[in-house]
C-alpha positions in Angstrom: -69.7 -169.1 -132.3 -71.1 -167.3 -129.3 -74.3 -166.4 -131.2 -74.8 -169.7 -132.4 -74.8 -171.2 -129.1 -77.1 -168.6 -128.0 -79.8 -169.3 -130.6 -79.4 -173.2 -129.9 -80.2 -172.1 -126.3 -83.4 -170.0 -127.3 -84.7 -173.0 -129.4 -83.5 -176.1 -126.8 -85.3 -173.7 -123.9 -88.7 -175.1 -124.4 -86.9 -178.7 -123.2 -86.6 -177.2 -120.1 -90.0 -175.2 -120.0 -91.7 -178.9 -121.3 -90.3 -180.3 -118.2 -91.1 -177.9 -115.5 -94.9 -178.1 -117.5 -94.8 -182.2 -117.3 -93.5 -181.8 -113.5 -96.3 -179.3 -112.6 -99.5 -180.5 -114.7 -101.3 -183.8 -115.1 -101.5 -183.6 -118.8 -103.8 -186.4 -120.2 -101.7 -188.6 -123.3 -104.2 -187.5 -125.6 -103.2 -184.0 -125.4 -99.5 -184.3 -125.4 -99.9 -186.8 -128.7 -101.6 -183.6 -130.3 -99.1 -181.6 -129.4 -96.6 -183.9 -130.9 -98.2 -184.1 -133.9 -98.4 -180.7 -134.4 -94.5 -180.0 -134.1 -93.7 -182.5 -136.2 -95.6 -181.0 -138.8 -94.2 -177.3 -138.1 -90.8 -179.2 -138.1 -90.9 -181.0 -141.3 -92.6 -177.9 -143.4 -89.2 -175.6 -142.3 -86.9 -178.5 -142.6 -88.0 -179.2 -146.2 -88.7 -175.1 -146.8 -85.6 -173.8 -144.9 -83.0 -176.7 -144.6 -83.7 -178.6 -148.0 -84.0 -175.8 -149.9 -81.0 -174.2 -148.8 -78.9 -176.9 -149.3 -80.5 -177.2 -153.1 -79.3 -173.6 -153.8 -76.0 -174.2 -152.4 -75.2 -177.2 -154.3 -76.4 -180.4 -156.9 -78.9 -182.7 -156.4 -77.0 -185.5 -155.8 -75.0 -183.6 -153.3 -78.6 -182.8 -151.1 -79.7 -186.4 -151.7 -76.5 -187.6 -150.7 -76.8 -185.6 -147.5 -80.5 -185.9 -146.8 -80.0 -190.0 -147.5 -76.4 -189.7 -144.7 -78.5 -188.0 -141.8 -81.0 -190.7 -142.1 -79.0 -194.0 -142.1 -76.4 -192.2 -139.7 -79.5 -191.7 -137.3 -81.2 -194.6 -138.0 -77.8 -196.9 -136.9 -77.2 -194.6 -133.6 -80.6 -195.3 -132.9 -80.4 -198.8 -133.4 -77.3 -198.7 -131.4 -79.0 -196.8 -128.5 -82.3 -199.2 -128.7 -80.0 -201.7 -127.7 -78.7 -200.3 -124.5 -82.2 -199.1 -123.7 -83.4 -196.1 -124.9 -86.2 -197.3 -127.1 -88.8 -195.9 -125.1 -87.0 -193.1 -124.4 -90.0 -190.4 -125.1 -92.5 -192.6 -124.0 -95.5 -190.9 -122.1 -96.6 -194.2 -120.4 -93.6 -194.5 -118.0 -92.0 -197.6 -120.5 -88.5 -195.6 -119.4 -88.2 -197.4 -115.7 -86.8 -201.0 -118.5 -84.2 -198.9 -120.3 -80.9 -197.4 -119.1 -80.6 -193.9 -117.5 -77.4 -193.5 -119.8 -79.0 -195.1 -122.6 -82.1 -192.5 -122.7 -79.8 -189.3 -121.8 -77.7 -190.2 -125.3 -80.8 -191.0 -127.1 -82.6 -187.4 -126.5 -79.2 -185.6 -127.2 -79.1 -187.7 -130.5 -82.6 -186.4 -131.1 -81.4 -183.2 -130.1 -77.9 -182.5 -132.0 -78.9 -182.2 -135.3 -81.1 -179.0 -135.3 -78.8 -177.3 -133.3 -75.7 -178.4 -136.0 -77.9 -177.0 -138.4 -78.4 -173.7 -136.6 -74.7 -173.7 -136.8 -74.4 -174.2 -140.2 -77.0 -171.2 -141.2 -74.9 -169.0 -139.4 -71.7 -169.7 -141.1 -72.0 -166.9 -144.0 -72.8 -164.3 -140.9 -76.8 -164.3 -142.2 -79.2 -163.8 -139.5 -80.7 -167.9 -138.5 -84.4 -167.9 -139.8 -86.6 -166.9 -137.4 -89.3 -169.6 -138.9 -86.5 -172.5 -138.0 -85.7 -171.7 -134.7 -89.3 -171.2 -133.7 -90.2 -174.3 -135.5 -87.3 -176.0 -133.4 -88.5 -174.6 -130.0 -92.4 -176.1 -130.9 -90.7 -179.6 -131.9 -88.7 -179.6 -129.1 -92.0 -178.9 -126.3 -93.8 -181.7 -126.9 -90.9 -183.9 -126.8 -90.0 -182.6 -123.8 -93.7 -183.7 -122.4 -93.7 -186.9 -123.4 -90.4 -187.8 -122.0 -90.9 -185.7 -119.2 -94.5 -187.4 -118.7 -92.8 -191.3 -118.9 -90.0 -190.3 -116.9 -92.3 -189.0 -114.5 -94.1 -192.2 -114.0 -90.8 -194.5 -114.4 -89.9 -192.5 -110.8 -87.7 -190.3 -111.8 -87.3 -187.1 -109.7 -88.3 -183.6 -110.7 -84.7 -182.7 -110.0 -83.6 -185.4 -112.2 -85.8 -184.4 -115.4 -84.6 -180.7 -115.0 -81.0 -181.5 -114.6 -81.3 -184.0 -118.3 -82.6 -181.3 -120.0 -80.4 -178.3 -119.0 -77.7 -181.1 -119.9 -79.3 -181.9 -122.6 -79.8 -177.8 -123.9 -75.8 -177.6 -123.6 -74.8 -180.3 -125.6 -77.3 -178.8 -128.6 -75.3 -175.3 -127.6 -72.1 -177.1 -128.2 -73.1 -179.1 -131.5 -73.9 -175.3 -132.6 -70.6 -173.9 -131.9 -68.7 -177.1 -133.3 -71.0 -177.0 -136.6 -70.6 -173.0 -136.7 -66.6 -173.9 -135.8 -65.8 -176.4 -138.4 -66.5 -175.0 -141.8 -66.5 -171.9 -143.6 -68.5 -170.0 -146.6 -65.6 -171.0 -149.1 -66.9 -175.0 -148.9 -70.4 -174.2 -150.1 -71.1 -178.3 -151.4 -69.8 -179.1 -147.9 -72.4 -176.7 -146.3 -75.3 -178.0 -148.5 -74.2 -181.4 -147.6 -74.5 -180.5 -143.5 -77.9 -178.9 -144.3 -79.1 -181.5 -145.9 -77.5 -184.4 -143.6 -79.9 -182.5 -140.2 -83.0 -182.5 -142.4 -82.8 -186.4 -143.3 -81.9 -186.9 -139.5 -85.0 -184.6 -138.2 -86.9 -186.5 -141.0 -85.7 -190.2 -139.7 -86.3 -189.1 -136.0 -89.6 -187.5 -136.6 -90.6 -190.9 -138.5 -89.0 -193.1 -135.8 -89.8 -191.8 -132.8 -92.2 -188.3 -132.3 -94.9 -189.3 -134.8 -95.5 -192.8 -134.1 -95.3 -192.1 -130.2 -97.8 -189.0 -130.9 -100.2 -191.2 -133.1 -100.4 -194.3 -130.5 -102.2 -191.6 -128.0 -103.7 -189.5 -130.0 -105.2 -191.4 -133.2 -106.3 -190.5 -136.3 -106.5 -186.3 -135.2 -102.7 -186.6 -134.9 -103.1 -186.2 -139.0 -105.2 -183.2 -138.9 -102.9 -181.2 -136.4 -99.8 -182.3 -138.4 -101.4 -180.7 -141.4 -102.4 -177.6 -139.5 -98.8 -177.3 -137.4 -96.9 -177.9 -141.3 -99.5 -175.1 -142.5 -98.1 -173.0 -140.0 -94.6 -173.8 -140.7 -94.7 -173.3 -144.2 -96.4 -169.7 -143.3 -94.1 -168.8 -141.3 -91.1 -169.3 -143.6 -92.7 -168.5 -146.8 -93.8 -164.6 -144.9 -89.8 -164.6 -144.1 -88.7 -166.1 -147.9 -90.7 -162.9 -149.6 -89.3 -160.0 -146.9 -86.0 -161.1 -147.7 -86.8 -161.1 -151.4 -89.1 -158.1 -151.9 -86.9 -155.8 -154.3 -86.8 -152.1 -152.3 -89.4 -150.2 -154.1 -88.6 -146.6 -155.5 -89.8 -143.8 -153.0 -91.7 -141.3 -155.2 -92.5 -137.8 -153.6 -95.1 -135.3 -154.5 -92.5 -133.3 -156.6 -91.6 -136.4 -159.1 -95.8 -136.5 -159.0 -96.3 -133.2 -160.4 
């Protein structure tokens, strides 16, 4: 459980590090919308490559559909819920924050937070090593995130104090959602672990669709769709170099003696 939390932390970091970069630099929305846009695509090539996938070889199809299909409408109704209360513009870089409710926003970004760090839990069940590609594909999602919020918060008046403090907050709550996912199931309930897996990649998917990319396309245009491609390119790199280390068959060690 302890090393769950501890890789939730290493990938939630970069919510803190986004902050203290929003706090101390004037970024222009242009570039933070690129920067969106490229996690989102490093994000969606690991959750389809590493999350997906996983879950497919664990289980059936209609137990990864039903699970990818869950996440979704599970996120899509708490963030329905949330838009109500006021944290619609929650990751908005134009300061649309100062309308919405302080609560409101804090439980929207630890909504958008939970379900990579339950599905860093879930990895680690069955003692494996978490994919390196995943949690590094987290910690870019998670940066620009952290500038656009950071950026709106910013301008809605909220204190630097204040915008370190949500994310440290928020960084704990992923750490906890890791231990509880780690926690709760075992490796004898493999269709139950696909299902998880699956369920955090159609909730990445539905918050990627409802909130990163559109925010990242309304400032940055139509180049949003090139750095997507390049940041999924990347992803899919990165996991598919890890995929055929951890396949590669040992090859026989021949010496000069079976030579001669």
């Amino acid at each position: 459980m302890v090393e769950a939390a501890l890789w939730s932390l290493v990938a939630s970091s970069s919510l803190v590090i986004g902050g203290l970069i929003a706090i101390r630099f004037d970024l222009s929305l242009r570039t933070i919308g690129l920067v969106m846009g490229f996690g989102a695509g490093v994000l969606i090539a690991v959750l389809s490559v590493d999350l997906a996938v996983d879950a497919f070889e664990r289980s059936s199809n209609f137990v990864v559909a039903a699970g990818l299909l869950a996440g979704g409408v599970i996120f899509y109704a708490g963030d329905r819920l949330l838009d109500r209360m006021g944290a619609g513009e929650r990751k908005s870089m134009g300061g649309a924050q100062e309308e919405g409710s302080p609560l409101a926003i804090v439980l929207g970004i630890v909504l958008d937070g939970i379900p990579e760090s339950a599905a860093i839990g879930v990895a680690l069940i069955e003692g494996d090593k978490i994919g390196i590609a995943f949690v590094v594909a987290v910690f870019l999602s998670n940066l620009p995130e952290s500038l656009s919020a950071s950026s709106g918060l910013r301008k809605a008046g909220r204190s630097s104090g204040w915008i370190i403090r949500l994310w440290l907050l928020v960084s704990v709550v992923c750490a906890l959602a890791a231990m509880l996912a780690f926690g709760l199931l075992d490796e004898t309930h493999q269709n139950l672990i696909a299902f998880c897996l699956a369920f955090a990649a159609g909730a990445i998917l539905a918050m990627l669709a409802s909130t990163m990319m559109p925010e990242a396309f309304e400032h940055a245009g139509r180049a949003v769709a090139l750095v997507t491609v390049v940041g999924f390119s990347l992803g899919f790199a990165i996991t598919e170099r890890e995929a055929s280390s951890e396949s590669a068959p040992e090859q026989p060690v021949v010496s000069a003696r079976d030579v001669s």
